[in-house]
C-alpha positions in Angstrom: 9.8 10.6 3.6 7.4 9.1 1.3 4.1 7.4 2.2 1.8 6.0 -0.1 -1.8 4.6 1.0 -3.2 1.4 -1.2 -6.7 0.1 -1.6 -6.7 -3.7 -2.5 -9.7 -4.6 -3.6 -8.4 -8.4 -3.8 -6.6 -8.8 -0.8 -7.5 -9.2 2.9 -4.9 -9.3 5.6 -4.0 -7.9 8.6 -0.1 -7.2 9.9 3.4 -6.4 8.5 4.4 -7.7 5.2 7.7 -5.9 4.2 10.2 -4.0 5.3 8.1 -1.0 5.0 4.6 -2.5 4.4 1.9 -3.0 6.6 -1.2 -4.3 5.6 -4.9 -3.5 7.9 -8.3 -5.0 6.1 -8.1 -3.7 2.8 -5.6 -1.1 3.2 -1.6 -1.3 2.9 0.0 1.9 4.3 3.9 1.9 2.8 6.9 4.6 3.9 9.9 5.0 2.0 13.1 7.1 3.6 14.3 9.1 0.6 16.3 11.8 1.0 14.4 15.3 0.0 11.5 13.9 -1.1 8.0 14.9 0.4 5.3 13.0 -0.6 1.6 11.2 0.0 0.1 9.2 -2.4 -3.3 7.2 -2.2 -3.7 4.0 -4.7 -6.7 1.6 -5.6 -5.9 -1.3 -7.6 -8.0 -4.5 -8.5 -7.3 -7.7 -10.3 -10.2 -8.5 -13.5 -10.5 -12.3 -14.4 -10.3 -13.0 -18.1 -13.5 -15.2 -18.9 
């Protein structure tokens, strides 16, 4: 099982956007089902506007 943790500075929602994605505030928790595989992982990601 893999879960991975992602802090979009961008984006505000609240409730399930995928499959596997669920989105509260700022934070989108995901969880993959692959077979032995172990792993947590914790993202921040931001979007720059060219000037």
């Amino acid at each position: 099982m893999v879960f991975d943790i992602e802090l979009t500075l961008n984006r505000f929602g609240l409730g399930k956007i995928a499959e596997n994605k669920f989105q509260l505030f700022w934070l989108r928790f995901s969880k993959w089902n692959i077979p032995n595989k172990y792993s947590i992982s914790f993202e921040i990601n931001w979007v720059i506007k060219d000037k």
